[in-house]
PQR file with spaces between the fields and no chain letter, atoms N, CA, C, O and H, PARSE charges and radii, in Angstrom:
ATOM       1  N    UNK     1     -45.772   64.322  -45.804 -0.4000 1.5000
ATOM       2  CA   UNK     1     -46.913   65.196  -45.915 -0.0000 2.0000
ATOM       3  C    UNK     1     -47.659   65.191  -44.583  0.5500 1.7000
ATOM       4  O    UNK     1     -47.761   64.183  -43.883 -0.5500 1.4000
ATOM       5  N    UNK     2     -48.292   66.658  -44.208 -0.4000 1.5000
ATOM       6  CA   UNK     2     -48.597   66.630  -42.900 -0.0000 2.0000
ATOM       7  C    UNK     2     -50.126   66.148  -42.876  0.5500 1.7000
ATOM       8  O    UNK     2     -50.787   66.087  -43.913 -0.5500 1.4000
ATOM       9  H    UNK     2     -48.210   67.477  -44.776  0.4000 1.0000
ATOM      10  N    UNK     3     -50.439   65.943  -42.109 -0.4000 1.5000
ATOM      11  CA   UNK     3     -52.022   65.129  -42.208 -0.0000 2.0000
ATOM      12  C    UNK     3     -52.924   66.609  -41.583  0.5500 1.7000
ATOM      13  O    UNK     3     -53.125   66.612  -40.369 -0.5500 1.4000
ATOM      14  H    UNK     3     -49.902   65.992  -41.267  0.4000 1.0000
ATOM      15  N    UNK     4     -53.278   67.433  -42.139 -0.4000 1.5000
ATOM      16  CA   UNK     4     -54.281   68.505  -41.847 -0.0000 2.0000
ATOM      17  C    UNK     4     -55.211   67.984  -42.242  0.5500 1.7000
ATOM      18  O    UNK     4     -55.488   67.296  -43.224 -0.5500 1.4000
ATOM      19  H    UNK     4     -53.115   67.431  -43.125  0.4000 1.0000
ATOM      20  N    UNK     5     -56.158   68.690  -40.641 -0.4000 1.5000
ATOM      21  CA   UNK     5     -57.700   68.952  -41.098 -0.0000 2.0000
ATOM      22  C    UNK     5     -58.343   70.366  -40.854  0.5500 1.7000
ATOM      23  O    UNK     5     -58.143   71.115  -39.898 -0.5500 1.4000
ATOM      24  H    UNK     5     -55.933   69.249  -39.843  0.4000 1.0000
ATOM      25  N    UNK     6     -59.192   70.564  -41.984 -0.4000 1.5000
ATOM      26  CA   UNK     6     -59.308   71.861  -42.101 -0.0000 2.0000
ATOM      27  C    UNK     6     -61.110   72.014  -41.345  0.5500 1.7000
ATOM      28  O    UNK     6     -61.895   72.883  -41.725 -0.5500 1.4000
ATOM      29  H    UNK     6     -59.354   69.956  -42.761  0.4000 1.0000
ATOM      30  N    UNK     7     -61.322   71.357  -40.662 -0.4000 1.5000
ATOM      31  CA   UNK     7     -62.515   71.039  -39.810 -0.0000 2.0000
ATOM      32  C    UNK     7     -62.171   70.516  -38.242  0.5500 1.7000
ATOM      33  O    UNK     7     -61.206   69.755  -38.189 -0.5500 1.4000
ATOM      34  H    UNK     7     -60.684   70.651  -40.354  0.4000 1.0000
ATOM      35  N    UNK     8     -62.759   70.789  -37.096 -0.4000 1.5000
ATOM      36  CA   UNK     8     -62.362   70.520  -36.063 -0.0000 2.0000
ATOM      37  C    UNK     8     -63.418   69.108  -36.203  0.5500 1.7000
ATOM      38  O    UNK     8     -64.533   69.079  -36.722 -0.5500 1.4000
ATOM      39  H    UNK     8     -63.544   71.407  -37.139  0.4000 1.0000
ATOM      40  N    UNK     9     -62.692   68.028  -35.588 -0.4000 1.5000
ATOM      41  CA   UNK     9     -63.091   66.766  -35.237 -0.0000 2.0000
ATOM      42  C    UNK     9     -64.814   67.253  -34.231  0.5500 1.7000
ATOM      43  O    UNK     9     -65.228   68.160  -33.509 -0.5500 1.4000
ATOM      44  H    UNK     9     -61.786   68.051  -35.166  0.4000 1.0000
ATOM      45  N    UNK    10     -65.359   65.776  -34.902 -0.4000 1.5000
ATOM      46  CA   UNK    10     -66.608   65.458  -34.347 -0.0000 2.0000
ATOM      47  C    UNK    10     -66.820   65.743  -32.560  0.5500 1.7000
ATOM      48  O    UNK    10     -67.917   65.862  -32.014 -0.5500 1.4000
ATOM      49  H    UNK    10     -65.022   65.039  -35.488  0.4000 1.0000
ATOM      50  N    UNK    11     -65.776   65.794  -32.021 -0.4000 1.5000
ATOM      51  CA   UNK    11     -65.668   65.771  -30.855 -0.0000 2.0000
ATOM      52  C    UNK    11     -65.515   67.378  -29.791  0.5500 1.7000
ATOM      53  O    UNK    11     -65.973   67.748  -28.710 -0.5500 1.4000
ATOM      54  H    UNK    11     -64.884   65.698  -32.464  0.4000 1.0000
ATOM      55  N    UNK    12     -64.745   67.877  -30.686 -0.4000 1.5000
ATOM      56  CA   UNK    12     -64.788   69.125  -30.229 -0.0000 2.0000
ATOM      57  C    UNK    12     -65.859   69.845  -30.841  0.5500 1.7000
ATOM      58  O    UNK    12     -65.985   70.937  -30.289 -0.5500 1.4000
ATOM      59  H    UNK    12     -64.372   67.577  -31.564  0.4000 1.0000
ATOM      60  N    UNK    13     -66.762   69.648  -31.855 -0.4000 1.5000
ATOM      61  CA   UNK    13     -67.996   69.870  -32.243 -0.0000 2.0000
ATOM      62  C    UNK    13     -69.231   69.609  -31.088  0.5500 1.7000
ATOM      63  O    UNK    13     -70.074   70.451  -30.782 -0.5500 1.4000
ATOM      64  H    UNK    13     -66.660   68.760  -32.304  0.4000 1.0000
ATOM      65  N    UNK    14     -69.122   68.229  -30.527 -0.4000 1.5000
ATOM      66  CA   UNK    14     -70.192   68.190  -29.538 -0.0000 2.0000
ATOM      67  C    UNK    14     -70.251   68.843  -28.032  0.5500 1.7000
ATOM      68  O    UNK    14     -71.172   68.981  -27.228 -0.5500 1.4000
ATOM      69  H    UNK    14     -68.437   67.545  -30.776  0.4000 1.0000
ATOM      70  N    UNK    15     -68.494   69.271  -28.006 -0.4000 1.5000
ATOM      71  CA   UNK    15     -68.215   70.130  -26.594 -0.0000 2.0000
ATOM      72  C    UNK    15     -68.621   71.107  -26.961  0.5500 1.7000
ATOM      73  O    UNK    15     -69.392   71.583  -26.128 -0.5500 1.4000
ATOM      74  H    UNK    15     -67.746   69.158  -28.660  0.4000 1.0000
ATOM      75  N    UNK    16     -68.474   71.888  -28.086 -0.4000 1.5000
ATOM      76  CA   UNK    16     -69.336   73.085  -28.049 -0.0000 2.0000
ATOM      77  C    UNK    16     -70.473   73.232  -28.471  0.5500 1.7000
ATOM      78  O    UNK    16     -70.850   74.385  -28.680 -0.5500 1.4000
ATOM      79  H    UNK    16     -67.847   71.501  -28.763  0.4000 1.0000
ATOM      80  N    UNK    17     -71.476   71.988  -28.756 -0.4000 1.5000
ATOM      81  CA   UNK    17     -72.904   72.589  -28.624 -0.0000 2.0000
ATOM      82  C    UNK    17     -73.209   72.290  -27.176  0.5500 1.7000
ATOM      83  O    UNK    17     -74.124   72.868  -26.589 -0.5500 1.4000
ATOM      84  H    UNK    17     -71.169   71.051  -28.586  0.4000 1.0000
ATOM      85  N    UNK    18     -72.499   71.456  -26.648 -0.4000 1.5000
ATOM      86  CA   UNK    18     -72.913   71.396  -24.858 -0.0000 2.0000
ATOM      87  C    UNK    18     -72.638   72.219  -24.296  0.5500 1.7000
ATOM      88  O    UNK    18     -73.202   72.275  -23.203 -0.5500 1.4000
ATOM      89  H    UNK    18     -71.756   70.987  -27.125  0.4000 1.0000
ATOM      90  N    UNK    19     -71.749   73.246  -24.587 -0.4000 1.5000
ATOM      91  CA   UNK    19     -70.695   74.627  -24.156 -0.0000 2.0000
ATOM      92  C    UNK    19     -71.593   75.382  -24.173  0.5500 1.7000
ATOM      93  O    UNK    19     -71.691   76.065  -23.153 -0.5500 1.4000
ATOM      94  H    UNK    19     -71.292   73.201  -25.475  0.4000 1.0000
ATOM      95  N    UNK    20     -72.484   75.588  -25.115 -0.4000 1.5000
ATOM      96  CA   UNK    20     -73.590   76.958  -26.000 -0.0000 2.0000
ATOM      97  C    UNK    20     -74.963   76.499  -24.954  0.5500 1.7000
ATOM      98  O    UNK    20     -75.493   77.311  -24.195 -0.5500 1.4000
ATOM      99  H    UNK    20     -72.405   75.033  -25.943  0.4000 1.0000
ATOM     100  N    UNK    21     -75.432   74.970  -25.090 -0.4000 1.5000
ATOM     101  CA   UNK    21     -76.523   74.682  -24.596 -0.0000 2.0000
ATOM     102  C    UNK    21     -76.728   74.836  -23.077  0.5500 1.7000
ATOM     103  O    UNK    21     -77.860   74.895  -22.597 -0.5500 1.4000
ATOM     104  H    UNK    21     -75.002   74.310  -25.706  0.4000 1.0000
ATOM     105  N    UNK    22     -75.718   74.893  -22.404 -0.4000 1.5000
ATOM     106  CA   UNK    22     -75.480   75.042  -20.718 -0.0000 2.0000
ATOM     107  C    UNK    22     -75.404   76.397  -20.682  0.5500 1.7000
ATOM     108  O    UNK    22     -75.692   76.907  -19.599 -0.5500 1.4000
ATOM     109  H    UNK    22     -74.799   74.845  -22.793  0.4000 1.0000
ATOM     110  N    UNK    23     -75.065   77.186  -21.657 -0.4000 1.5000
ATOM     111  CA   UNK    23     -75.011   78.803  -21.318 -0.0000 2.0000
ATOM     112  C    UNK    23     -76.140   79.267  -21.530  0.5500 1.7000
ATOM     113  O    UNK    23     -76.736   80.174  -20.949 -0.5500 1.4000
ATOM     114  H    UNK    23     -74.831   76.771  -22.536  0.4000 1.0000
ATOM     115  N    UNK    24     -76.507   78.477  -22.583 -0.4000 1.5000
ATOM     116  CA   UNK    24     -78.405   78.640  -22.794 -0.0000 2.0000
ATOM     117  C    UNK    24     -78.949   78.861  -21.498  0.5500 1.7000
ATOM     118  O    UNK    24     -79.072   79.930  -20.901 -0.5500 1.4000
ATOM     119  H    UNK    24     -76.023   77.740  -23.055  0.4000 1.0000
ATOM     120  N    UNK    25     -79.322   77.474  -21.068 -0.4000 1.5000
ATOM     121  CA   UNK    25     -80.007   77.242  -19.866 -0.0000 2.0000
ATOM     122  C    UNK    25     -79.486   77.669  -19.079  0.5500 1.7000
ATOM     123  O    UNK    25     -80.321   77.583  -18.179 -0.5500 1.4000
ATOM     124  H    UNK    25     -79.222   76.605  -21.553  0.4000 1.0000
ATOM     125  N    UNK    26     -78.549   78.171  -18.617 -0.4000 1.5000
ATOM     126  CA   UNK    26     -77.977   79.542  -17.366 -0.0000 2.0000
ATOM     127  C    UNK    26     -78.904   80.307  -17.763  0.5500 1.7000
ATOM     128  O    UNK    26     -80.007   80.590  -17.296 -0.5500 1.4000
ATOM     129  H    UNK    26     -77.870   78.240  -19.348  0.4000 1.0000
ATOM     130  N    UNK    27     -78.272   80.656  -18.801 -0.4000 1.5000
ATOM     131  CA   UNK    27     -79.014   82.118  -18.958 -0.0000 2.0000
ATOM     132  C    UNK    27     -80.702   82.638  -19.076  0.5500 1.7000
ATOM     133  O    UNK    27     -81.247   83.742  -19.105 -0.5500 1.4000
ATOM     134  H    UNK    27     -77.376   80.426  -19.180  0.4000 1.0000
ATOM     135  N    UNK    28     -81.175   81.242  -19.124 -0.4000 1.5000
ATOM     136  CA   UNK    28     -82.778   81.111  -19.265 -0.0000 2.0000
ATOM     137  C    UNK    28     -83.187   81.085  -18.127  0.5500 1.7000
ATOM     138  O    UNK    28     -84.299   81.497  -17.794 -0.5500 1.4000
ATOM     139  H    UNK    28     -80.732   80.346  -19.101  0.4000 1.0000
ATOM     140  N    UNK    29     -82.210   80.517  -17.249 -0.4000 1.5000
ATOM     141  CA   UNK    29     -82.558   80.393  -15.643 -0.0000 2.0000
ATOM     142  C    UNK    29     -82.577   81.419  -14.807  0.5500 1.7000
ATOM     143  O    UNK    29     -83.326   81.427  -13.830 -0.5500 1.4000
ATOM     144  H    UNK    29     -81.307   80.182  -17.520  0.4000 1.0000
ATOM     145  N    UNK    30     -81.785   82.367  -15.083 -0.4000 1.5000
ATOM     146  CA   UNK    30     -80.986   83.764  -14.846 -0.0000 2.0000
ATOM     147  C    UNK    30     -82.663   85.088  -15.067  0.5500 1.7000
ATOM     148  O    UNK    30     -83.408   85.699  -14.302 -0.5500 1.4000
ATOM     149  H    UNK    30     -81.177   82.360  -15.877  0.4000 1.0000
ATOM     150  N    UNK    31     -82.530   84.950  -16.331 -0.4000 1.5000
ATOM     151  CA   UNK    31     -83.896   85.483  -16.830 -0.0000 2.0000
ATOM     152  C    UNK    31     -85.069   85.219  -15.822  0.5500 1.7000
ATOM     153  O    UNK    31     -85.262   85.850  -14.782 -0.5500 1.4000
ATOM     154  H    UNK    31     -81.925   84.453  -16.953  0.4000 1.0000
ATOM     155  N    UNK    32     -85.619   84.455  -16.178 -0.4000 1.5000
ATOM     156  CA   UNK    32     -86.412   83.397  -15.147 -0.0000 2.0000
ATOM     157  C    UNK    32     -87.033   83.989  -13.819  0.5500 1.7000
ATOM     158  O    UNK    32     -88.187   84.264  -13.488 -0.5500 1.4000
ATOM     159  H    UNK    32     -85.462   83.942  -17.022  0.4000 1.0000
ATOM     160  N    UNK    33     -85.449   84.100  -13.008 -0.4000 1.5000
ATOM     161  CA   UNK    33     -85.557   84.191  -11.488 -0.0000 2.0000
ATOM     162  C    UNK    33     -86.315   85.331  -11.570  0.5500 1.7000
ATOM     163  O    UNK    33     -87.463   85.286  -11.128 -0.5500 1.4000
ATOM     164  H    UNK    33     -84.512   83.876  -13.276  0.4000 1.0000
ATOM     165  N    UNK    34     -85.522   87.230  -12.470 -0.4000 1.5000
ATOM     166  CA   UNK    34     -85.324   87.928  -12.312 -0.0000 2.0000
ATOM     167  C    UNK    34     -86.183   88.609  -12.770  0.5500 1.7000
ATOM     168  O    UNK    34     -86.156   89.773  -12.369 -0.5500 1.4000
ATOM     169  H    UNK    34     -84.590   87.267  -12.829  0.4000 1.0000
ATOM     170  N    UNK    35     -87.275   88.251  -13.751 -0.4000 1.5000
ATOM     171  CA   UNK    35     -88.290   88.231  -14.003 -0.0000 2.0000
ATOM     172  C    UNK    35     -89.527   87.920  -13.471  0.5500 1.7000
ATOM     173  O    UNK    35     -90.646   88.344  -13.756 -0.5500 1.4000
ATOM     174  H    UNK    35     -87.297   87.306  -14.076  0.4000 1.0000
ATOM     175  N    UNK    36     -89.034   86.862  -12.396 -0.4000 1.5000
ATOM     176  CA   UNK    36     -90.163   86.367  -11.326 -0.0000 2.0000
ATOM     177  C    UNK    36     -90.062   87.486  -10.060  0.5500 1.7000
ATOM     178  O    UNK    36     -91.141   87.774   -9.542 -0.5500 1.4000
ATOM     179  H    UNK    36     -88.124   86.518  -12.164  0.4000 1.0000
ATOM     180  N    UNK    37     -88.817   88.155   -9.508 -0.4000 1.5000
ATOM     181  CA   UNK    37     -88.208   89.037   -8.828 -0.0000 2.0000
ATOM     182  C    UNK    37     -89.429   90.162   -8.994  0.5500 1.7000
ATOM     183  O    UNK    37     -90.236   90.284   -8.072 -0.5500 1.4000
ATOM     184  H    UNK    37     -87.941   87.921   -9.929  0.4000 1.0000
ATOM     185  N    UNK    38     -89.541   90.978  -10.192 -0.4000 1.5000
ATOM     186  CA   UNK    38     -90.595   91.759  -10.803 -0.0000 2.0000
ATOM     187  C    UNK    38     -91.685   91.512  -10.535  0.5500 1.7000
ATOM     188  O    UNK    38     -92.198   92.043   -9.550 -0.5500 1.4000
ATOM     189  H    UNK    38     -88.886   90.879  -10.940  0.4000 1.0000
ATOM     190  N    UNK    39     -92.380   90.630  -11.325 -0.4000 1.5000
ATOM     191  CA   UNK    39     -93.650   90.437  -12.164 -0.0000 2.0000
ATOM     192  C    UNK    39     -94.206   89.610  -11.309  0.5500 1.7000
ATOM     193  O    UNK    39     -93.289   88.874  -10.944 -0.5500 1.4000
ATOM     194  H    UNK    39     -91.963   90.198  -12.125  0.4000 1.0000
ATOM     195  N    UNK    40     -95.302   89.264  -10.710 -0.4000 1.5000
ATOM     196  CA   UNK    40     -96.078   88.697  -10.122 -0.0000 2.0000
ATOM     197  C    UNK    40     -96.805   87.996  -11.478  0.5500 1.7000
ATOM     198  O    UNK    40     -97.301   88.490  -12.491 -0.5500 1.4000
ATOM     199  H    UNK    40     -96.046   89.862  -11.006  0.4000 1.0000
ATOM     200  N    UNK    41     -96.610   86.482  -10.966 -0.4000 1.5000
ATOM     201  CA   UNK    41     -97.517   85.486  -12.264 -0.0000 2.0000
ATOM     202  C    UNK    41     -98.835   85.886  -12.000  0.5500 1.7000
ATOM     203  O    UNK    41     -99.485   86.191  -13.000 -0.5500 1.4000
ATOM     204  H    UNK    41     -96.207   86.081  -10.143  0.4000 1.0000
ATOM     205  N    UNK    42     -99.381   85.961  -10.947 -0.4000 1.5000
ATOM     206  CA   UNK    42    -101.156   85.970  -11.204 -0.0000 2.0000
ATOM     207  C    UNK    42    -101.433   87.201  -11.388  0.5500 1.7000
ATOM     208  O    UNK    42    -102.627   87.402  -11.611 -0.5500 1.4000
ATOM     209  H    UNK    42     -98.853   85.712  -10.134  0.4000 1.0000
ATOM     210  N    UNK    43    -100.640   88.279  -11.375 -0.4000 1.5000
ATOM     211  CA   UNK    43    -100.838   89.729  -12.584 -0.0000 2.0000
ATOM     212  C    UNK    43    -101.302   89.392  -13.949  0.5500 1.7000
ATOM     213  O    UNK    43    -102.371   89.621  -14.514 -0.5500 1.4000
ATOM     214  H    UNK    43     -99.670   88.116  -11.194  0.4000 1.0000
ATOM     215  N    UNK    44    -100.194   88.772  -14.343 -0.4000 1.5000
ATOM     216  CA   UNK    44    -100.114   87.906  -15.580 -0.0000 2.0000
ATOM     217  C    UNK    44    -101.459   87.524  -16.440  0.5500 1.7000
ATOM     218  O    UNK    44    -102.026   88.048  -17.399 -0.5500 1.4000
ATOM     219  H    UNK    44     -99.326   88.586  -13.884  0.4000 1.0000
ATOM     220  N    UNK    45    -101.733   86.183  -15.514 -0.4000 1.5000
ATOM     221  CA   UNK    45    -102.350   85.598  -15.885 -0.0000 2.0000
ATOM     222  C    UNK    45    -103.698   86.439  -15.848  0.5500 1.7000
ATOM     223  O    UNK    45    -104.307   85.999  -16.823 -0.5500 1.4000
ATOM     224  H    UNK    45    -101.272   85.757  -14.736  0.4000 1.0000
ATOM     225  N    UNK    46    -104.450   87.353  -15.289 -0.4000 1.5000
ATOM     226  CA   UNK    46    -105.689   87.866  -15.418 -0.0000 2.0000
ATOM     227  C    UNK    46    -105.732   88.148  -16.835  0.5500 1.7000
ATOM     228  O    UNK    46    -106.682   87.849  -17.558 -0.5500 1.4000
ATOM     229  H    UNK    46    -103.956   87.711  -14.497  0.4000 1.0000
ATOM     230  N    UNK    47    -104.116   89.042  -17.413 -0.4000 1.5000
ATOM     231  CA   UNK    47    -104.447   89.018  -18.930 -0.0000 2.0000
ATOM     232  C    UNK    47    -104.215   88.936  -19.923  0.5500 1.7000
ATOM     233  O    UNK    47    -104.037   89.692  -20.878 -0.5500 1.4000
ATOM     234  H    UNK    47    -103.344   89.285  -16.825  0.4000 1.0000
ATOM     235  N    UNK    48    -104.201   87.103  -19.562 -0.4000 1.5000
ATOM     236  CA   UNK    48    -103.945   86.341  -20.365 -0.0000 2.0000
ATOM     237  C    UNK    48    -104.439   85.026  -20.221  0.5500 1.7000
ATOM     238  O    UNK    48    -103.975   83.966  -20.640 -0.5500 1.4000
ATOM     239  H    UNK    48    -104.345   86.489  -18.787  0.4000 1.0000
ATOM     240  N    UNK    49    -105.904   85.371  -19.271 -0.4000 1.5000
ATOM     241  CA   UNK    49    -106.714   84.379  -19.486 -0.0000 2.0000
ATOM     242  C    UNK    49    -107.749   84.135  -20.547  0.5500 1.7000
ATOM     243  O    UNK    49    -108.688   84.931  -20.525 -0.5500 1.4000
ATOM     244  H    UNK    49    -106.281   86.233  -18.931  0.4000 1.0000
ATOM     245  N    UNK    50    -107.783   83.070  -21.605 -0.4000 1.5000
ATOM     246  CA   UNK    50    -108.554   82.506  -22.565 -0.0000 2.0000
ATOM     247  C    UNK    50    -109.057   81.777  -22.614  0.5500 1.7000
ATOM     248  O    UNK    50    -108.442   80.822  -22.139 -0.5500 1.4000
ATOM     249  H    UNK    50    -107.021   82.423  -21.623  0.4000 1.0000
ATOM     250  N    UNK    51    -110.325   81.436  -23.074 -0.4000 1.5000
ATOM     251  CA   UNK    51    -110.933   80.531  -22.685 -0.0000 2.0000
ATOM     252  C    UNK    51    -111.966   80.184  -24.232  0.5500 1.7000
ATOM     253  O    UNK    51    -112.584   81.136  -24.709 -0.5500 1.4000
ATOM     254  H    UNK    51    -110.825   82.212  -23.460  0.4000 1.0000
ATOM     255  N    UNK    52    -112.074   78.738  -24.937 -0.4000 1.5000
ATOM     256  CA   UNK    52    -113.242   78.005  -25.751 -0.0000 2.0000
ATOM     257  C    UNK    52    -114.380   79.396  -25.920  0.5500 1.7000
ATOM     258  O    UNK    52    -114.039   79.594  -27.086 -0.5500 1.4000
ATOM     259  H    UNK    52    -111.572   77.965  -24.550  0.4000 1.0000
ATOM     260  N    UNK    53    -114.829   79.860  -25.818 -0.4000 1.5000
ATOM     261  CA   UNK    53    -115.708   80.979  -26.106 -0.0000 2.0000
ATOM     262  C    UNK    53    -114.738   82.157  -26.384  0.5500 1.7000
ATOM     263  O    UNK    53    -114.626   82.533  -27.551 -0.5500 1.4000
ATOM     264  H    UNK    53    -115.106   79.699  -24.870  0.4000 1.0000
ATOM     265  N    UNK    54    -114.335   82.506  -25.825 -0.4000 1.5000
ATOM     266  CA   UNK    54    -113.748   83.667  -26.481 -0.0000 2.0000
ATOM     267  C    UNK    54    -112.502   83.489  -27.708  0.5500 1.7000
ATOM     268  O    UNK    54    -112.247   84.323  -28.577 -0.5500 1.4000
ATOM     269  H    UNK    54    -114.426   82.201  -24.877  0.4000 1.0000
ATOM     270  N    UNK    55    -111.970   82.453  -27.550 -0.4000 1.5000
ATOM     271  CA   UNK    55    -111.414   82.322  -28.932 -0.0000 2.0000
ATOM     272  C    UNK    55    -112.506   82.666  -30.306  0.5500 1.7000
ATOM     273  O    UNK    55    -112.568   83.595  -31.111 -0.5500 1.4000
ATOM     274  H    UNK    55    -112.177   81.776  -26.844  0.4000 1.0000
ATOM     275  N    UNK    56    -113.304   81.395  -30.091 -0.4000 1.5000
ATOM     276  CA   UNK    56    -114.441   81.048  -31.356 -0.0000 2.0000
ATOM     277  C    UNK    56    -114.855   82.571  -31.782  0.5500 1.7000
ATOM     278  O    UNK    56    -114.763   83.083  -32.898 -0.5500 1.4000
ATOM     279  H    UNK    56    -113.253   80.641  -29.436  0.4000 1.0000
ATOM     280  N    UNK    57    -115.493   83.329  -30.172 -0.4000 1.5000
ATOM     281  CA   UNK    57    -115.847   84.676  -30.904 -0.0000 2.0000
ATOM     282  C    UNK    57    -114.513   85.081  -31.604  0.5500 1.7000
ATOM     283  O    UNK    57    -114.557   84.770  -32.794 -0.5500 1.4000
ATOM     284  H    UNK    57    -115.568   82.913  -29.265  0.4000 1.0000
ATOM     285  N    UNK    58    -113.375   85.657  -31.254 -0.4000 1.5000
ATOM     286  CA   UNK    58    -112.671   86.563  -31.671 -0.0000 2.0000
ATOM     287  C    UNK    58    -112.414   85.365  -33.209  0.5500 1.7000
ATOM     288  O    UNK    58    -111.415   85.685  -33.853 -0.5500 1.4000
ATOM     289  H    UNK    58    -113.338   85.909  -30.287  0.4000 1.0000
ATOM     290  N    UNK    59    -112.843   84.671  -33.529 -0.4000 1.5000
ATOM     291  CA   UNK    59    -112.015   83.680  -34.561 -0.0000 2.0000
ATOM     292  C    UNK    59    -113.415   84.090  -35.881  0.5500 1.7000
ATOM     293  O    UNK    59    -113.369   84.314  -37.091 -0.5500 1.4000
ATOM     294  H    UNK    59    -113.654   84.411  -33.006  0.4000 1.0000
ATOM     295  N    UNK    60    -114.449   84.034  -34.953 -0.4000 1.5000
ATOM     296  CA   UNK    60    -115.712   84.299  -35.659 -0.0000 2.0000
ATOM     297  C    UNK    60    -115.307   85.866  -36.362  0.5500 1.7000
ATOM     298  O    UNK    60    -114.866   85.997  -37.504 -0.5500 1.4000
ATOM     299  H    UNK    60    -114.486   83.853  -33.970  0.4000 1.0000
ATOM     300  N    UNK    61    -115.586   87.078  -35.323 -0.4000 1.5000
ATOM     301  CA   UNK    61    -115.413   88.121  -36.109 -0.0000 2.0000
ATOM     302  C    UNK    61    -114.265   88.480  -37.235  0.5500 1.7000
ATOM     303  O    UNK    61    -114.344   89.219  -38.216 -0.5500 1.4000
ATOM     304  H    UNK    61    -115.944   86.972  -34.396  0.4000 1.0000
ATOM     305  N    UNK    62    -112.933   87.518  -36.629 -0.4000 1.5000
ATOM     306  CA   UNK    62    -111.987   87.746  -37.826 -0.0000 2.0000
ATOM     307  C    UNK    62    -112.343   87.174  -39.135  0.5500 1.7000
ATOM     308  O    UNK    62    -112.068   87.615  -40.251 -0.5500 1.4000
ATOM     309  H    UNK    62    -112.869   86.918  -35.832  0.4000 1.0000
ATOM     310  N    UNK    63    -112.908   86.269  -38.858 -0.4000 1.5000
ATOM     311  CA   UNK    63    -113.120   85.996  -40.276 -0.0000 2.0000
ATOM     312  C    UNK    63    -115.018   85.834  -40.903  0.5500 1.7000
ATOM     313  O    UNK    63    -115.359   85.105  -41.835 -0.5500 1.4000
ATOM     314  H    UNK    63    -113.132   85.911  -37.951  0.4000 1.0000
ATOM     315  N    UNK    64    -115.840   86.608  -40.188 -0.4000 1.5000
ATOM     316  CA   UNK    64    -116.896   87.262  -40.877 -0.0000 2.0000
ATOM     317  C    UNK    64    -116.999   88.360  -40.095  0.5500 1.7000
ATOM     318  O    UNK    64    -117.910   88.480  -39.276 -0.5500 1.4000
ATOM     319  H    UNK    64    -115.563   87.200  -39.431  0.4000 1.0000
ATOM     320  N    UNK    65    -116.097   89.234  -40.276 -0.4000 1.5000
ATOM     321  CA   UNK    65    -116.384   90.982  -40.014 -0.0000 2.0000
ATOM     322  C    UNK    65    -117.719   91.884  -40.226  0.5500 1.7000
ATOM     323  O    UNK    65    -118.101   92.759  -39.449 -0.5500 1.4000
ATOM     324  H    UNK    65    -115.357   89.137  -40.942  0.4000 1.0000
ATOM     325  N    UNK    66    -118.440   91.437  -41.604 -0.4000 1.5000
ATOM     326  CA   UNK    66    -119.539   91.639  -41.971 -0.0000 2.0000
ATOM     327  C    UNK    66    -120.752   91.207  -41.701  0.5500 1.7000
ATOM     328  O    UNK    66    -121.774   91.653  -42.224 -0.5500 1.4000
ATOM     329  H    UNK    66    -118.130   90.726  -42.235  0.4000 1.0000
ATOM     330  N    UNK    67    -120.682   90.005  -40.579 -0.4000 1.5000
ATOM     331  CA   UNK    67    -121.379   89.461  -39.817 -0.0000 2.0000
ATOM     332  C    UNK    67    -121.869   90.588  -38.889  0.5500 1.7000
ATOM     333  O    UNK    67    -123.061   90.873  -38.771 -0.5500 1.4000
ATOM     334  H    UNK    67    -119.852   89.643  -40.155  0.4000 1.0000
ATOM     335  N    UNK    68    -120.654   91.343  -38.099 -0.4000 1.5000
ATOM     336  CA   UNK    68    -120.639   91.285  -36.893 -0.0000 2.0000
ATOM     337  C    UNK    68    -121.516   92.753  -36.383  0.5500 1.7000
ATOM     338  O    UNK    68    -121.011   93.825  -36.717 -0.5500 1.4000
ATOM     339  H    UNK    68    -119.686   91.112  -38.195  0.4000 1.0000
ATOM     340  N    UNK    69    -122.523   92.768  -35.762 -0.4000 1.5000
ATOM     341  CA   UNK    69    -123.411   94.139  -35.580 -0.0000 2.0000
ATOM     342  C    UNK    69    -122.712   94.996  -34.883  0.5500 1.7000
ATOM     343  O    UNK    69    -122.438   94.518  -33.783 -0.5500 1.4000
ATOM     344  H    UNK    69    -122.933   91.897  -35.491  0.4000 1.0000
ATOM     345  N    UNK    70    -122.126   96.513  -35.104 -0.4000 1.5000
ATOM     346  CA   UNK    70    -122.129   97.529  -34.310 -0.0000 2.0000
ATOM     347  C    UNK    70    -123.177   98.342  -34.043  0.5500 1.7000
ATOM     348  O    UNK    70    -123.685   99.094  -34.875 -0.5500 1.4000
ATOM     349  H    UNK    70    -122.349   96.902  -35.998  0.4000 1.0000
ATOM     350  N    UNK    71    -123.479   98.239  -33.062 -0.4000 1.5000
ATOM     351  CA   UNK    71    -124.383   99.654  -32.426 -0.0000 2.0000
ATOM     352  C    UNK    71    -123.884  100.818  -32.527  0.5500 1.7000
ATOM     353  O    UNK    71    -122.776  101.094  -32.067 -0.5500 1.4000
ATOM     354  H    UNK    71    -123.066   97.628  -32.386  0.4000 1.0000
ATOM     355  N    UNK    72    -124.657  101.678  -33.161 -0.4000 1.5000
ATOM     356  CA   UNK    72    -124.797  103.087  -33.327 -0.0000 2.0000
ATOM     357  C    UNK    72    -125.226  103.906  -32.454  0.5500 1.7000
ATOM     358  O    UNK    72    -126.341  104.231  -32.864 -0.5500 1.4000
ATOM     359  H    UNK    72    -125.557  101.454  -33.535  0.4000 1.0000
ATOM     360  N    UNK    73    -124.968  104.569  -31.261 -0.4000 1.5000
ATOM     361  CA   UNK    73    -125.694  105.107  -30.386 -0.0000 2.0000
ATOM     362  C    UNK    73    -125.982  106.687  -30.746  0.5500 1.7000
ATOM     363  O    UNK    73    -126.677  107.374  -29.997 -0.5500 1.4000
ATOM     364  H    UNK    73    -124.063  104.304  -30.928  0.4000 1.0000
């Protein structure tokens, strides 16, 4: 009787999550550059700066809306 396994061994299991995880990180790296190529970070960041006060407000009006005064001009 032949000794089959109908599962690939523990071993060729861990070559291919190292196989997948290195193509990952290529490819995150790849992204990355080419995206930095573009986009200027301190574009960015103007908007997507946050800051302890402006959370609380925006956290405030979401959750008492009926609080919050609009002016009627």
């Amino acid at each position: 009787m032949q000794n089959f396994q109908a599962f690939p061994s523990y071993d060729m299991k861990d070559m291919a999550v190292m196989y997948g995880a290195n193509m990952l990180s290529s490819g995150r790296d790849m992204v990355n550059q080419e995206v930095k190529n573009y986009i200027k970070m301190s574009r960015l960041q103007y908007y997507f700066a946050v800051d302890g006060p402006y959370v609380r407000n925006k956290l405030k009006l979401l959750f008492f809306p009926f609080a919050h005064s609009v002016s009627k001009t």
